[in-house]
C-alpha positions as CSV (number, residue, x, y, z in Angstrom):
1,X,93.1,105.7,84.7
2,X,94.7,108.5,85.6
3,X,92.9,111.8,87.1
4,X,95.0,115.1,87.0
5,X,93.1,118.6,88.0
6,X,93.4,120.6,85.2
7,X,91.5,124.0,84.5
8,X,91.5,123.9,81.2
9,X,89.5,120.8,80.3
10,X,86.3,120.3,82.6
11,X,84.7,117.6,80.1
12,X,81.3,117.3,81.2
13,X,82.3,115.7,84.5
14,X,81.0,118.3,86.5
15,X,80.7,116.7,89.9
16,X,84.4,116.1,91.0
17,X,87.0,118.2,91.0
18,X,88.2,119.5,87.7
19,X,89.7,116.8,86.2
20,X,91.5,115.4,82.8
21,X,91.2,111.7,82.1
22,X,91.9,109.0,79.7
23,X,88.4,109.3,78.1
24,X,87.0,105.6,76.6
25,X,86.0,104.2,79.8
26,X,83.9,107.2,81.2
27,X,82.7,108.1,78.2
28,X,81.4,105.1,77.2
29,X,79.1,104.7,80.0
30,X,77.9,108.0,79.8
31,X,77.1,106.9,75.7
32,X,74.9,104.5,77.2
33,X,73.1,106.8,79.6
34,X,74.5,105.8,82.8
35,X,75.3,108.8,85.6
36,X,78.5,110.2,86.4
37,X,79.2,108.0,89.7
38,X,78.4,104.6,87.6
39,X,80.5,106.0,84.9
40,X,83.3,106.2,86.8
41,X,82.9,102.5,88.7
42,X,84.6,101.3,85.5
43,X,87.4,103.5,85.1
44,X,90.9,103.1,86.2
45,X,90.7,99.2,84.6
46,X,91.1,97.3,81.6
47,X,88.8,96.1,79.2
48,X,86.8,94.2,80.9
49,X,84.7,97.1,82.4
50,X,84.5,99.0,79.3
51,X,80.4,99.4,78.5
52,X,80.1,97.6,75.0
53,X,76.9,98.5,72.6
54,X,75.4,96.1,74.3
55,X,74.8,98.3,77.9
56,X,76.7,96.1,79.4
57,X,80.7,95.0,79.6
58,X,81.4,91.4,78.7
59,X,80.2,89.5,81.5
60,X,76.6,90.9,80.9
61,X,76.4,93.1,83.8
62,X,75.8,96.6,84.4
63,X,77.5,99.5,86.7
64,X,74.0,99.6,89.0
65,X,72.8,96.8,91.2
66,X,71.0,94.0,89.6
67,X,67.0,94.0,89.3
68,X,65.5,92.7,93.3
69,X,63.1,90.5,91.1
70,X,66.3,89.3,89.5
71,X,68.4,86.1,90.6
72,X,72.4,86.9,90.6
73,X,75.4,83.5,91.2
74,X,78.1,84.7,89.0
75,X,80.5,85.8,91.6
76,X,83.3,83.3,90.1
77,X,83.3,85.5,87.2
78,X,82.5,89.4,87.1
79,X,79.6,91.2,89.3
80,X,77.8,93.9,89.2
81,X,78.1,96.2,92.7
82,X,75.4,95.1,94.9
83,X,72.9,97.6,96.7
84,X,75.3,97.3,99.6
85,X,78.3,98.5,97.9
86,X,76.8,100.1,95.4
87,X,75.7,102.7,98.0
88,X,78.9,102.9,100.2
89,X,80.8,103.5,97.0
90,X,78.7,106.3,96.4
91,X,78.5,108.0,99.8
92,X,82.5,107.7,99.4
93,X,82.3,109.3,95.6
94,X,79.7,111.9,96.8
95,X,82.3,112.9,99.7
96,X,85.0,113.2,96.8
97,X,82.9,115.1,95.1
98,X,82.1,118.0,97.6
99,X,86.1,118.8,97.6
100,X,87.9,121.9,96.6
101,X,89.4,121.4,93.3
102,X,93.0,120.2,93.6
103,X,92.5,118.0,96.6
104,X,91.7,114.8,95.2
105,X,94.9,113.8,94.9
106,X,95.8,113.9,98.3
107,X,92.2,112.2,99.2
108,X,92.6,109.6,97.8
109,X,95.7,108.7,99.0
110,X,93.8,109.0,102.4
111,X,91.2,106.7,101.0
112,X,93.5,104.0,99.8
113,X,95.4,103.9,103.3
114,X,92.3,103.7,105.1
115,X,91.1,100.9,102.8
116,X,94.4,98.5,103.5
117,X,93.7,99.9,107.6
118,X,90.2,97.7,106.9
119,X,91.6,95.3,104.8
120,X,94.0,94.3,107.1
121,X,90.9,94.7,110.3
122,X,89.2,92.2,108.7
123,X,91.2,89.1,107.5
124,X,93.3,89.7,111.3
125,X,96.6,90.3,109.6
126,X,99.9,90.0,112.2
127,X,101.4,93.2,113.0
128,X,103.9,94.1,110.0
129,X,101.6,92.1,107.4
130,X,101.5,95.1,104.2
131,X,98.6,95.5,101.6
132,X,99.3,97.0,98.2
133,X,95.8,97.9,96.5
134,X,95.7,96.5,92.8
135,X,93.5,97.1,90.0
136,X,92.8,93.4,89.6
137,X,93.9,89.9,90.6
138,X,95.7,89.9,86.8
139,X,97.4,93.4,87.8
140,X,98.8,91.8,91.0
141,X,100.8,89.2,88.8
142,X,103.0,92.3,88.2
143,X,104.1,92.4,92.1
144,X,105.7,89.0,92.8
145,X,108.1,89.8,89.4
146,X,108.6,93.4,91.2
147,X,109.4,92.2,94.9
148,X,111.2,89.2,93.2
149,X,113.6,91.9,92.0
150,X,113.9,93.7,95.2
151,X,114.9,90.6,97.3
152,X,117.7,89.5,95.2
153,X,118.5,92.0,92.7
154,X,119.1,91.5,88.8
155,X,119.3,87.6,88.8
156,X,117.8,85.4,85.9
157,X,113.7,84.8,86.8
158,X,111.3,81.8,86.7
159,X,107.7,82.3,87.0
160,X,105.5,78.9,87.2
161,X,101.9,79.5,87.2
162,X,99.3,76.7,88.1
163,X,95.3,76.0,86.6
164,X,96.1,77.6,83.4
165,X,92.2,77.6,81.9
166,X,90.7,78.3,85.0
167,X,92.1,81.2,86.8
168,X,92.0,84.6,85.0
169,X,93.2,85.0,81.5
170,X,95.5,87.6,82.2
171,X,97.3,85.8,85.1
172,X,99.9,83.7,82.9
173,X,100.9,86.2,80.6
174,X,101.7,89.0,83.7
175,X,103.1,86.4,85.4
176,X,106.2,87.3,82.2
177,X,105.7,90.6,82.3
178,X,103.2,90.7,78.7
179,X,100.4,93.0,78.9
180,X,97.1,91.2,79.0
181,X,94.6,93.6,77.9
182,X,93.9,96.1,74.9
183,X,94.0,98.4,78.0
184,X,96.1,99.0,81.1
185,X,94.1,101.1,83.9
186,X,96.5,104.5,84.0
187,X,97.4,104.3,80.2
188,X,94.2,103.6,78.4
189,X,94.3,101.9,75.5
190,X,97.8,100.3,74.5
191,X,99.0,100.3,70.9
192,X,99.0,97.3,69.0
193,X,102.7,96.8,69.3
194,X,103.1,97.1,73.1
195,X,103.4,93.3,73.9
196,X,106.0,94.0,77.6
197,X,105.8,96.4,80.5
198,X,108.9,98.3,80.3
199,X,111.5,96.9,82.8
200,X,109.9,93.4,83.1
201,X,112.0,91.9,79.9
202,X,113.7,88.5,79.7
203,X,111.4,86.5,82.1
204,X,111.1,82.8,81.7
205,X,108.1,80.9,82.9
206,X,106.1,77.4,82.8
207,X,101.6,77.1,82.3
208,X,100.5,73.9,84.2
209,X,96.8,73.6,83.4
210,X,94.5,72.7,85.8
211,X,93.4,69.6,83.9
212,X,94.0,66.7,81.7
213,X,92.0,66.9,78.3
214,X,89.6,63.9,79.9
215,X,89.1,66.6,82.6
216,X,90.9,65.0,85.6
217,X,92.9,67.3,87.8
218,X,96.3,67.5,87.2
219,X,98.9,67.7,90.2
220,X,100.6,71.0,89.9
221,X,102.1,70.7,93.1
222,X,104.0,67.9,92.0
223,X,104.8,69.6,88.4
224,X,106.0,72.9,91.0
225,X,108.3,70.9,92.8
226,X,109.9,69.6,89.7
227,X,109.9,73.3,88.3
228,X,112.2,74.8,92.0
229,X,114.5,72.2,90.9
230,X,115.1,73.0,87.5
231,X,114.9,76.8,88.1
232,X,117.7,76.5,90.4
233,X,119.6,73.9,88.1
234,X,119.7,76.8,85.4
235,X,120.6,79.7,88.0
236,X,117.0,80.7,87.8
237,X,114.9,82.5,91.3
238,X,111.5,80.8,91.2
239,X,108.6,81.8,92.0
240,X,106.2,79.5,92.7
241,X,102.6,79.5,91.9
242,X,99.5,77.7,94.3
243,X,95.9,78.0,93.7
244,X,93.6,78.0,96.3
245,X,90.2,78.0,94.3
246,X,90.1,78.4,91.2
247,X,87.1,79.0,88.3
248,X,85.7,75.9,89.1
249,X,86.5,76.3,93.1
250,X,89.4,73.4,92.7
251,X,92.6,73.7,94.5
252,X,96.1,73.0,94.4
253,X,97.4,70.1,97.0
254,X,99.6,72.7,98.6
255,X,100.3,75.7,98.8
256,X,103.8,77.0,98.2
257,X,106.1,78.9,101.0
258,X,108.7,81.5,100.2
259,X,112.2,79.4,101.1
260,X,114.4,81.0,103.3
261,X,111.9,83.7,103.9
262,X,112.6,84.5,100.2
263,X,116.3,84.0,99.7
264,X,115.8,80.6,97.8
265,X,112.7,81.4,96.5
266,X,109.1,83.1,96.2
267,X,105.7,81.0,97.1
268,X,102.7,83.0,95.9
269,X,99.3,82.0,96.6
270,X,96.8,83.1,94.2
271,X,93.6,83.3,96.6
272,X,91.6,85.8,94.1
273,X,88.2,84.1,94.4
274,X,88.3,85.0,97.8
275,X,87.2,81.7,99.1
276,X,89.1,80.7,102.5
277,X,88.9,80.6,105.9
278,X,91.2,83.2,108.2
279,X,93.4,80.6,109.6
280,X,94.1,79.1,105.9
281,X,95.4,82.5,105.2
282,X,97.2,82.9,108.4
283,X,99.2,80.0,107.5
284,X,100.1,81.0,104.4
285,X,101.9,84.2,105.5
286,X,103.3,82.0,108.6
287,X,105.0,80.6,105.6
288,X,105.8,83.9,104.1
289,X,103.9,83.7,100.9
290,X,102.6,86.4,99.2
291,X,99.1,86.3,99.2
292,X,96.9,87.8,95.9
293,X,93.5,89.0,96.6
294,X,90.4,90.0,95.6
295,X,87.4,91.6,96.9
296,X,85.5,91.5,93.1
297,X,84.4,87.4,93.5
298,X,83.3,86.2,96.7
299,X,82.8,89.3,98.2
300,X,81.3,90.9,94.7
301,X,82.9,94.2,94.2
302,X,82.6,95.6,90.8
303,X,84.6,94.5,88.2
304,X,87.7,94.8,89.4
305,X,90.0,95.2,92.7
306,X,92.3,93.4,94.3
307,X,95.1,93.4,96.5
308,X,98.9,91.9,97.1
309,X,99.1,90.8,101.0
310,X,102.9,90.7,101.9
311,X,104.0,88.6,105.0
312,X,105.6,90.5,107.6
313,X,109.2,88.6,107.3
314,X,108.9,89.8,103.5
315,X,108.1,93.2,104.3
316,X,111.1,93.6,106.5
317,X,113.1,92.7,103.5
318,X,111.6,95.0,101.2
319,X,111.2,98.1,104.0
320,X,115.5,97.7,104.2
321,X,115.6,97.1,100.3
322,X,116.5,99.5,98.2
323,X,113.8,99.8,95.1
324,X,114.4,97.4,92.3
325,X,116.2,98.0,89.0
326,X,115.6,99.2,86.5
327,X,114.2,102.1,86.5
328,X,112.2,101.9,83.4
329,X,109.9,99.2,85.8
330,X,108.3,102.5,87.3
331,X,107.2,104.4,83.6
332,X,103.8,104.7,82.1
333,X,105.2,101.8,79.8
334,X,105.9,100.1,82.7
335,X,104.3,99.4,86.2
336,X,103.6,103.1,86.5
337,X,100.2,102.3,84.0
338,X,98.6,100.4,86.5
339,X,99.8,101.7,89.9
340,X,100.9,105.5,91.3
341,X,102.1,106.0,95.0
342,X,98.9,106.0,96.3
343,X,98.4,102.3,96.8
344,X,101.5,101.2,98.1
345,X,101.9,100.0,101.7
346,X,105.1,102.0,104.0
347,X,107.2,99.0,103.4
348,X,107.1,100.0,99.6
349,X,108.2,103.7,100.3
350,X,111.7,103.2,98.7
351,X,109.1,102.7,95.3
352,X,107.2,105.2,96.1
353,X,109.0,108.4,94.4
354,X,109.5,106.1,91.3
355,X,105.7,105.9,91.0
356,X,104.9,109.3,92.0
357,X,102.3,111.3,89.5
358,X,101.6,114.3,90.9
359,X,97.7,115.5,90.9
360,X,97.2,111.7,89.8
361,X,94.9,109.5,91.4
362,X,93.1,105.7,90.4
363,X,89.5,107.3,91.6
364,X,87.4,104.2,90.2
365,X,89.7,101.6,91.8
366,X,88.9,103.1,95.5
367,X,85.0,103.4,94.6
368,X,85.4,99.4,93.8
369,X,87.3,98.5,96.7
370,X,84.5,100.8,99.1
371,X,81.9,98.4,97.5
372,X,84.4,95.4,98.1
373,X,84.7,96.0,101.8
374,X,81.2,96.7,102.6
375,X,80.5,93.3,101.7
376,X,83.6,91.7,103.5
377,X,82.7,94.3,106.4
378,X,78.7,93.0,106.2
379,X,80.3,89.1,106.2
380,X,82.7,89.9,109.2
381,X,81.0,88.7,112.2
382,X,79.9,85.8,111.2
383,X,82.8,83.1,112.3
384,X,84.6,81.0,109.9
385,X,82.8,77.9,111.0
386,X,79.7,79.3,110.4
387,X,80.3,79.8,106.9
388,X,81.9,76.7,106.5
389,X,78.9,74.9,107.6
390,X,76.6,77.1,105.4
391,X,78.5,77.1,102.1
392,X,78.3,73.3,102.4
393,X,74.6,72.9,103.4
394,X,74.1,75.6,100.5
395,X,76.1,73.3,97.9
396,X,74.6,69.8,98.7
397,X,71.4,71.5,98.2
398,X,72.2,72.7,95.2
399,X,73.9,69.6,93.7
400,X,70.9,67.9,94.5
401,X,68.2,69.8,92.3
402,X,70.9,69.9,89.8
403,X,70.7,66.0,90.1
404,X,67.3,66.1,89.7
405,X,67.0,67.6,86.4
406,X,67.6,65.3,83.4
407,X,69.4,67.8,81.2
408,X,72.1,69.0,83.9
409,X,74.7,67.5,86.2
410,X,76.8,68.9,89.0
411,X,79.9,68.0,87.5
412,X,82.1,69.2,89.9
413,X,81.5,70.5,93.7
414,X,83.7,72.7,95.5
415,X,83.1,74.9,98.1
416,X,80.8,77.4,96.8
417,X,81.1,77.1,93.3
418,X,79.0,74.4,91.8
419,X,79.8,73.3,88.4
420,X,77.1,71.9,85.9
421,X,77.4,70.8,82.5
422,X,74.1,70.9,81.0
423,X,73.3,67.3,78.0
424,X,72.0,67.5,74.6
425,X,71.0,64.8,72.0
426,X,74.7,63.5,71.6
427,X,76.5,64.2,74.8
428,X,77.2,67.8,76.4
429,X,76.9,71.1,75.4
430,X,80.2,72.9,74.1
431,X,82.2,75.7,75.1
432,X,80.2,78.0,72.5
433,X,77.1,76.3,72.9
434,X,77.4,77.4,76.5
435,X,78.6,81.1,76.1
436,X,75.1,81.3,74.0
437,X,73.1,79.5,77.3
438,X,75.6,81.9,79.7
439,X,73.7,84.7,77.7
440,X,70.1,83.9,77.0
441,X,70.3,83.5,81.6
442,X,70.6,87.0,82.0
443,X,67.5,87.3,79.5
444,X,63.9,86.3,79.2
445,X,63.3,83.6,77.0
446,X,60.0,82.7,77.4
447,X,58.4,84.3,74.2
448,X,60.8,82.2,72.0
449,X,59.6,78.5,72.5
450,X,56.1,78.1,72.1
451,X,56.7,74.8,73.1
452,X,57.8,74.8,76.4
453,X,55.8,74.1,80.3
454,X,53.8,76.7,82.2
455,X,56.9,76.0,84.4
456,X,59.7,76.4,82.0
457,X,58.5,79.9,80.7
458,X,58.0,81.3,84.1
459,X,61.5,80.0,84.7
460,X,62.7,81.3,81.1
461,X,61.1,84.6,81.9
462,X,63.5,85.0,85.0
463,X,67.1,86.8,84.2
464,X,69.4,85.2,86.6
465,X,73.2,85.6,86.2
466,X,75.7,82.9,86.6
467,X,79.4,82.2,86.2
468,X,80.9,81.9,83.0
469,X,81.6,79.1,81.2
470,X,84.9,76.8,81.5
471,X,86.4,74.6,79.3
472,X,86.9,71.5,81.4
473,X,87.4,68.6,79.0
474,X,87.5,67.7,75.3
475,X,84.0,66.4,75.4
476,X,82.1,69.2,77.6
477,X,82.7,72.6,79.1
478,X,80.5,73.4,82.4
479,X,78.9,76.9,83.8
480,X,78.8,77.6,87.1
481,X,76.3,78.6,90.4
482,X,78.6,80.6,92.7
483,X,77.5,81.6,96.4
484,X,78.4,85.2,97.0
485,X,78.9,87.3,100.2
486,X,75.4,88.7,99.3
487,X,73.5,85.0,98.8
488,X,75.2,84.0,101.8
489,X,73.7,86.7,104.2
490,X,70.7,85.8,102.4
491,X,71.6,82.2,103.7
492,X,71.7,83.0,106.8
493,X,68.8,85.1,107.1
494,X,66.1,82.9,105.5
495,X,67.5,79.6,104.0
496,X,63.9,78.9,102.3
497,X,63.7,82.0,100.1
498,X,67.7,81.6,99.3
499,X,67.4,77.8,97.8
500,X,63.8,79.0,96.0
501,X,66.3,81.7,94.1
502,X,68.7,78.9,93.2
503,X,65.7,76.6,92.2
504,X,64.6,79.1,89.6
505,X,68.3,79.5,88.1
506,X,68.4,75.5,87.9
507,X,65.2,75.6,86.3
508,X,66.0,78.1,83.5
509,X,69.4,76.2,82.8
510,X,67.7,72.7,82.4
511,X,64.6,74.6,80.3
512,X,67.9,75.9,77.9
513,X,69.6,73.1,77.7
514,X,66.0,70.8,77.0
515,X,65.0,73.6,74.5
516,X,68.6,74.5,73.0
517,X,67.9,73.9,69.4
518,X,64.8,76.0,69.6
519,X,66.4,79.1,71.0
520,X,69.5,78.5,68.5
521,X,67.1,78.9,66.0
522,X,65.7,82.3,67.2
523,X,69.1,83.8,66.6
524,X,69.9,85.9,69.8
């Protein structure tokens, strides 16, 4: 999304600095009567934040904090900004607001600099560790290809990408350089025939999914080792794929280094869900991998921001490199439709001209990542142990009154994602059967069985939000309870109340999966 000050066409944005924008995004929410600051939370992405007829984008959720009487554990998938962001991206956008016109652009690069300042304050990055501020984790697929190019010039490219089906959709498809939206955040909405970012042509790649088709985790450590081998049989650069945590929390055995600080190859760890501990990251950029980010799971930022964290070896490399051919890399067409100047770190400043648009500025990207920080800024002084110990307390106690409902079982437990597929008469509900129970959660129910307990309408009545549903295995998909930074302050503050919340979400899913047919029937 691209913001240019322009005095011929005010629209009827009237609070910022006169500006010109691609339309869809902001105008969409304004259709659907939201204000001018919510409006623009969901600019400057793809289509997931685009506000459908519905109210709401496709994970349900709304530009505004949920309903207080409302329950909320979908952080695996897409959030809405809680009250805590919600506000501090506001008090930022209200500050915007109160400028001159034709000073945005040099705000926000202010903003954005300050944000990586924090970024790096909190996760205790070594001097010389640089942050470039993405649109998404699927945007930041883009960056390894780019620096991949910088390090060792125009040579033949690999790209091997790991849980194929449960990390984002987009991921495997940047990962060659294909577009993976109808949209692309500076650009708006792509034409039919746009299939490859300018400049990222000719890149060869392998999908190891995360599991077998009876659901077992596959070893895509081992399948990466295998692919080095044969990328540098062919006279192909790898880079190398790890997942630390992906839809379903699961991880890859290890996580891959860049060899030779880069020279043999590039290890990327895709740690978008957001769930580690500071030394795990630490010694993954002791290793120089590039590190991909998010603050839009865990830490539940609106939908979406993330960040590329480049090791400090790496960054060397790239401060002395001159900026990678070809040009075309840099275009609208190119990665020019989802970054400008503004996000890039110093040891990018060879790029920086290339990316350069002048009065031009990703304005809903830095409200995200303001609401993104005030949660890992609220979440800071609490240690690592400390959260360790909680997550796990939180997850056995959650497995548990899973267990103890017929209808459901925690399939799957990791970290702070607990998995459930939820029976029927003949086995487990489906992959569609469960994107119509992911749905009817974030409604109330309760007037459409007749049937049902005293207790299963008050739990019907309850919206609650959860993570989205994953196809795990030819017999049953599973949807998911995710701790977020907000339930785990919550945690921490009153353990009681916290567990009573995720009582009433297990509730509602076993009084959907007992009474399925019944609300099939009612045809919402």
């Amino acid at each position: 999304m691209s913001f240019a000050n322009n005095n011929d066409a005010r629209m009827s944005f009237s609070t910022m600095p006169v500006q010109v924008f691609e339309e869809e995004p902001y105008e969409s929410a304004k259709a659907k009567g939201f204000d001018d600051f919510e409006a623009m939370l969901t600019c400057g992405g793809d289509d997931r934040s685009l506000i459908l007829e519905s109210s709401t984008n496709k994970y349900h959720i709304r530009p505004q904090p949920v309903d207080p009487a409302h329950v909320f554990r979908g952080s695996c998938t897409g959030n809405p900004p809680t009250q805590r962001g919600y506000d501090a991206a506001k008090k930022l956008y209200e500050e915007l607001s109160a400028m001159p016109d034709g000073s945005l652009d040099s705000a926000i690069e202010d903003v954005f600099a300050d944000q990586r300042k924090r970024i790096s304050t909190i996760l205790q990055l070594e001097e010389g560790t640089e942050v470039i501020i993405v649109p998404s984790g699927s945007d930041a697929e883009y960056l390894p290809v780019a620096i991949a190019r910088a390090l060792k010039g125009n040579v033949p490219i690999a790209n091997g990408i790991t849980q194929l089906r449960e990390i984002g959709a987009g991921s495997a498809p940047a990962a060659v350089g294909e577009y993976f939206s109808t949209h692309a955040p500076l650009k708006g909405k792509l034409s039919e025939d746009a299939k490859i970012l300018e400049g990222f042509e000719g890149l060869d790649g392998i999908n190891i999914p995360a599991r077998e088709k009876n659901g077992d985790a596959i070893n895509a450590s081992q399948k990466m080792d295998e692919f080095i081998a044969t990328s540098q049989a062919n006279g192909q650069y790898p880079i190398v794929h790890g997942v630390f945590g992906g839809k379903t929390g699961i991880r890859d055995d290890k996580m891959p280094a860049s060899m030779d600080c880069g020279e043999t190859s590039l290890g990327v760890v895709d740690a978008c869900q957001g769930r580690f501990s500071l030394d795990e990251l630490h010694d993954w950029l002791k290793q120089d991998s590039i590190v991909l980010y998010t603050s839009s799971k865990f830490y539940q930022a609106p939908p979406f921001c993330g960040a590329v964290i480049i090791p400090p070896k790496i960054a060397t490399k790239l401060r002395n490199s001159p900026a990678p051919e070809p040009k075309e890399m840099y275009t609208i067409d190119g990665l020019g439709g989802f970054l400008t100047d503004k996000e890039l770190p110093d040891c990018l400043n060879n790029w920086k001209p290339l990316l350069a648009k002048e009065k031009s500025a990703n304005l809903g990207l830095a409200l995200r990542w303001e609401a993104g920080l005030a949660g890992m800024e609220a979440m800071a002084s609490y240690p690592d142990g400390d959260r360790t110990a909680a997550y796990k307390e939180w997850a056995d106690s959650v497995a548990n009154m899973v267990r103890a409902k017929t209808e459901l079982d925690p399939w799957c437990v990791e970290r702070s994602i607990v998995s459930i597929r939820v029976a029927k008469q003949d086995g487990w509900l489906s992959m569609s059967e469960l994107r119509d129970l992911y749905r009817w959660m974030s409604m109330d129910m309760s007037s459409f069985v007749p049937e049902a307990t005293a207790e299963e309408k008050n739990a019907l009545s309850k919206p609650a939000y959860i993570g989205q549903p994953v196809d795990v295995s030819e017999t049953h998909a599973i949807v998911r309870i995710a701790l977020g930074v907000e339930s785990m302050l919550s945690y921490f503050d009153d353990k009681a109340k916290t567990l009573e919340e995720d009582q009433t979400v297990v509730l509602k899913l076993a009084a959907i999966g007992k009474h399925f047919d019944t609300l099939k029937k009612s045809g919402l």
